[in-house]
FIKOLZA-1660 file (N, C-alpha, C; in steps of 0.1 Angstrom, whole numbers, plus 5000, padded with zeros to 4 digits):
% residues 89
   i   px   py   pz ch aa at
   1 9052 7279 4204  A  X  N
   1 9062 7270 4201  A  X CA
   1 9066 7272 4186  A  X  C
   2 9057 7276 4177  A  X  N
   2 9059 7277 4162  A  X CA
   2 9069 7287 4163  A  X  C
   3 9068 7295 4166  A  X  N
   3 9078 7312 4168  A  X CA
   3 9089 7309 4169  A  X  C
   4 9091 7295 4184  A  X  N
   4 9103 7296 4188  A  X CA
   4 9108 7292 4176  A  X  C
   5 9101 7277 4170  A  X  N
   5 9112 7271 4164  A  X CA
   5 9115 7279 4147  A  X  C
   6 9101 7285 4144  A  X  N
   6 9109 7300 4134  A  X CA
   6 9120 7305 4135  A  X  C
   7 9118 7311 4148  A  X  N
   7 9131 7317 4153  A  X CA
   7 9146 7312 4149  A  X  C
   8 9144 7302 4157  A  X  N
   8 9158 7290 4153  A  X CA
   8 9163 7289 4147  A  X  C
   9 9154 7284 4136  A  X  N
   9 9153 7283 4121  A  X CA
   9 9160 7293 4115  A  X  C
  10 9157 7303 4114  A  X  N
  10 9158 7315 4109  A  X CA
  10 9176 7321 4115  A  X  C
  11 9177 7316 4124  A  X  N
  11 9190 7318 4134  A  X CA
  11 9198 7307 4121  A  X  C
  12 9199 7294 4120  A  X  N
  12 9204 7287 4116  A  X CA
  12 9209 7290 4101  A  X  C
  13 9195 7293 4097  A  X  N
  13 9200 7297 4084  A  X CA
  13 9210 7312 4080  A  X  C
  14 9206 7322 4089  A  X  N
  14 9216 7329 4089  A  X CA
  14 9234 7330 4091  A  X  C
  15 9235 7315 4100  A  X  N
  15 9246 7313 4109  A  X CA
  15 9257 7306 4095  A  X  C
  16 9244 7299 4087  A  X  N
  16 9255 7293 4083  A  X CA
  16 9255 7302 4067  A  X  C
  17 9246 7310 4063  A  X  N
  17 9252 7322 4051  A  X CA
  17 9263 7333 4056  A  X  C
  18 9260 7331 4067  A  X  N
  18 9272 7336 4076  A  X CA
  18 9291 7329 4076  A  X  C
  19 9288 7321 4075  A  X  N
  19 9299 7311 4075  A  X CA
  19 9298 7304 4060  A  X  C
  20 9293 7307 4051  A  X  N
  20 9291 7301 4041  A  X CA
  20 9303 7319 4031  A  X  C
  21 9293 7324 4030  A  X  N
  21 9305 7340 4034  A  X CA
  21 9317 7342 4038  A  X  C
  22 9318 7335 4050  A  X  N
  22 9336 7339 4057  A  X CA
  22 9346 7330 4044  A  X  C
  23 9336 7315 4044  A  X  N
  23 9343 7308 4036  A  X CA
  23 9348 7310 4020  A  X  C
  24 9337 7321 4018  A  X  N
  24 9339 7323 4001  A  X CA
  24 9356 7332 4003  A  X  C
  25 9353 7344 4013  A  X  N
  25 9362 7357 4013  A  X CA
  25 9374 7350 4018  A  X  C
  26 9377 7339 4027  A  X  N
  26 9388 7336 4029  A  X CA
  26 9396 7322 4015  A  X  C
  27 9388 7317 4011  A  X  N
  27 9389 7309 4002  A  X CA
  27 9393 7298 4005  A  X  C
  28 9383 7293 4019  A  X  N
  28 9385 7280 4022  A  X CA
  28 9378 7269 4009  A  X  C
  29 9387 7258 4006  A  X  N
  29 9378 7252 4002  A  X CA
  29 9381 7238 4006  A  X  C
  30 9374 7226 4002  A  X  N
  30 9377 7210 4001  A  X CA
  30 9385 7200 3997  A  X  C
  31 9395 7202 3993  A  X  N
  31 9402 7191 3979  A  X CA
  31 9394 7177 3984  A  X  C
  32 9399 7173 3970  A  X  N
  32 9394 7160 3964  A  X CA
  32 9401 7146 3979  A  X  C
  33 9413 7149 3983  A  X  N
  33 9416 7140 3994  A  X CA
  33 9411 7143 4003  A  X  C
  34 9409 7155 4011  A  X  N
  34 9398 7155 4021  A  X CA
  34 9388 7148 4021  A  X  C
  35 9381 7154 4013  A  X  N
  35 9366 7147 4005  A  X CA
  35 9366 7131 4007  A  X  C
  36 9377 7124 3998  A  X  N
  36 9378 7112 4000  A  X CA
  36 9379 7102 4009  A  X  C
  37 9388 7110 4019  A  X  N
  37 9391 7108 4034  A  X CA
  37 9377 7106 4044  A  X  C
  38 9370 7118 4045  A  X  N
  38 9358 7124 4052  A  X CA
  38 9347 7109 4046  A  X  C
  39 9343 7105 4032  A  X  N
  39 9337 7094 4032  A  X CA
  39 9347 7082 4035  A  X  C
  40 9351 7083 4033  A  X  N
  40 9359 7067 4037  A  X CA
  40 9360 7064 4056  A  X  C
  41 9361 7077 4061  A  X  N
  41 9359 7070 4078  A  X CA
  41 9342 7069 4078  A  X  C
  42 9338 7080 4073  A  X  N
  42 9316 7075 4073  A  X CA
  42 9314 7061 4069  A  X  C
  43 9324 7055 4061  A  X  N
  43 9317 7041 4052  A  X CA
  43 9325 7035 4063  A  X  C
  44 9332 7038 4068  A  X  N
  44 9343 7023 4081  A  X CA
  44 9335 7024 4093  A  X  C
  45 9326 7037 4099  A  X  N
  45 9315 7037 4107  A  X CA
  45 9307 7031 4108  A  X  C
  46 9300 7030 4090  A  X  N
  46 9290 7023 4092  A  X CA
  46 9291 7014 4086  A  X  C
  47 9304 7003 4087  A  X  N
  47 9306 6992 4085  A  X CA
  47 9305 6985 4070  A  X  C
  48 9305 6999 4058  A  X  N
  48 9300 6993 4045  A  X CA
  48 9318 6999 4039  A  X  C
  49 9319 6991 4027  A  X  N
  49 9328 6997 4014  A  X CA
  49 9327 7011 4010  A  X  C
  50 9339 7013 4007  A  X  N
  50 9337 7026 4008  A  X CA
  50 9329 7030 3993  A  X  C
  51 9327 7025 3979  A  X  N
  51 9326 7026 3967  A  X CA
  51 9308 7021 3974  A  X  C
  52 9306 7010 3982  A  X  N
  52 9289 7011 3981  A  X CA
  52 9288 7024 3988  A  X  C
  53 9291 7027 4001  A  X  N
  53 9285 7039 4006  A  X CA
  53 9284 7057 4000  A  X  C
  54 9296 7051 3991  A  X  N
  54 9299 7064 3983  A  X CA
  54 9287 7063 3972  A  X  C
  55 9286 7050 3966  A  X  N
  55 9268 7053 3957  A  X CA
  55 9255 7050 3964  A  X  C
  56 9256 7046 3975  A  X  N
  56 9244 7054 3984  A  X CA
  56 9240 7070 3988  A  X  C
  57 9251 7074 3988  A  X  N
  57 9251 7089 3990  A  X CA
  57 9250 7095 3978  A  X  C
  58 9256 7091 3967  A  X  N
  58 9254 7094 3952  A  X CA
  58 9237 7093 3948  A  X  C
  59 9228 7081 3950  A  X  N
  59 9219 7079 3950  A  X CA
  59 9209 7089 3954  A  X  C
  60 9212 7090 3969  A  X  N
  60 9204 7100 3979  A  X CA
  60 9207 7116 3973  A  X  C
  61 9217 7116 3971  A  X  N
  61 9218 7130 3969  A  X CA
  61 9226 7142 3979  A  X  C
  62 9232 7132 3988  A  X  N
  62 9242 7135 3997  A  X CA
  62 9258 7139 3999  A  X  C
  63 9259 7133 3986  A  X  N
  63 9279 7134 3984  A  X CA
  63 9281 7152 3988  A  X  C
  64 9271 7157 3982  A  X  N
  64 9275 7175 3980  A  X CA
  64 9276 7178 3998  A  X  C
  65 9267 7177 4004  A  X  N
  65 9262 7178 4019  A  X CA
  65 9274 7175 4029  A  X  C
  66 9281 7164 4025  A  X  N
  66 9293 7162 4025  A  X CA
  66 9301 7170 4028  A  X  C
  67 9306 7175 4014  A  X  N
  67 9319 7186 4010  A  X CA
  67 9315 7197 4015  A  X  C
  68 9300 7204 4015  A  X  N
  68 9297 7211 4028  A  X CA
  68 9302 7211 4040  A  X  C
  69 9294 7200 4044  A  X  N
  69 9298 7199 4058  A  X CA
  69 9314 7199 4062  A  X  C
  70 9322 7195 4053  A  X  N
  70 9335 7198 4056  A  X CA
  70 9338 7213 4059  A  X  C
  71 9336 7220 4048  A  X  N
  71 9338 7232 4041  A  X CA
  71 9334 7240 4055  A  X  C
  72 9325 7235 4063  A  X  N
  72 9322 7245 4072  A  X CA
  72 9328 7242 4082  A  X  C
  73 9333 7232 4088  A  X  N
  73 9339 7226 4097  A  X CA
  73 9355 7233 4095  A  X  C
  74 9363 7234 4080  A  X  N
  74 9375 7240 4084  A  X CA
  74 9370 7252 4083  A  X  C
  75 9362 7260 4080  A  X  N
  75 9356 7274 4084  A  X CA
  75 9357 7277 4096  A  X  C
  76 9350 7269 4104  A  X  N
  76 9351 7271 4116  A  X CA
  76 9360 7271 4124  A  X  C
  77 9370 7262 4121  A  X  N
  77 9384 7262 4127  A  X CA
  77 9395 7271 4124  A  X  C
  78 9394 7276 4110  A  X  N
  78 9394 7288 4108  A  X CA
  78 9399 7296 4118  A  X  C
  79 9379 7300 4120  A  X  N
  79 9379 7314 4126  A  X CA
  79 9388 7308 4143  A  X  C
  80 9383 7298 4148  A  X  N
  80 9385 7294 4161  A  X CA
  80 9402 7297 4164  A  X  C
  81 9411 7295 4152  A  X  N
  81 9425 7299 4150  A  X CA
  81 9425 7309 4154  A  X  C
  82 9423 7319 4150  A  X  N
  82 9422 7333 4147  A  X CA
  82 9414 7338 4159  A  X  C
  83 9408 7335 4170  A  X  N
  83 9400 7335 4177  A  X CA
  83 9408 7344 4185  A  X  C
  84 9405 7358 4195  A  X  N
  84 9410 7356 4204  A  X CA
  84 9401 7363 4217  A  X  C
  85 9404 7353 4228  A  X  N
  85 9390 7352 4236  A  X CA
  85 9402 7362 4251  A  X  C
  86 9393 7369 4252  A  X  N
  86 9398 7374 4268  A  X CA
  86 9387 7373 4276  A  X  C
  87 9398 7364 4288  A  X  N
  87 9385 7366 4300  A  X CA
  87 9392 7377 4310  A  X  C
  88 9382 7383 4312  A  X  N
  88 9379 7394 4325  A  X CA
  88 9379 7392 4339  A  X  C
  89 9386 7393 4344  A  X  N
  89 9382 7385 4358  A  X CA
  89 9372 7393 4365  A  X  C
% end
């Protein structure tokens, strides 16, 4: 079971230096209204202000995690653009 979840692991972290890479070469990045945007529906989710939820995450150490998680999400849509899938019959 340790292996597997090594394995994983190790998949994971690849997947996203991987995509952490497409993003530098293509030059995706975040602006400040995304950013803004992205916490302000998290804080209407979880039913708080947006200025408390935004210094809870300030607190924790989360705001950056954030702008990641964006960053990889239009990465990914990105590439899914640019995708092109053929099926074979």
């Amino acid at each position: 079971m340790r292996d597997d979840l090594r394995e994983e692991a190790n998949d994971e972290v690849r997947a996203a230096f991987l995509v952490d890479a497409i993003a530098t070469t293509e030059k995706v990045d975040v602006s400040d209204a995304e950013f803004e945007k992205k916490v302000a529906e998290l804080a209407e989710a979880r039913q708080k202000s947006v200025p408390k939820y935004k210094a809870e995450l300030q607190k924790e150490g989360r705001l950056e995690q954030i702008r990641y998680q964006l960053r990889e999400e239009k990465t990914l849509d990105l590439l899914m653009s640019r995708a092109k899938i053929n099926v074979t019959p």
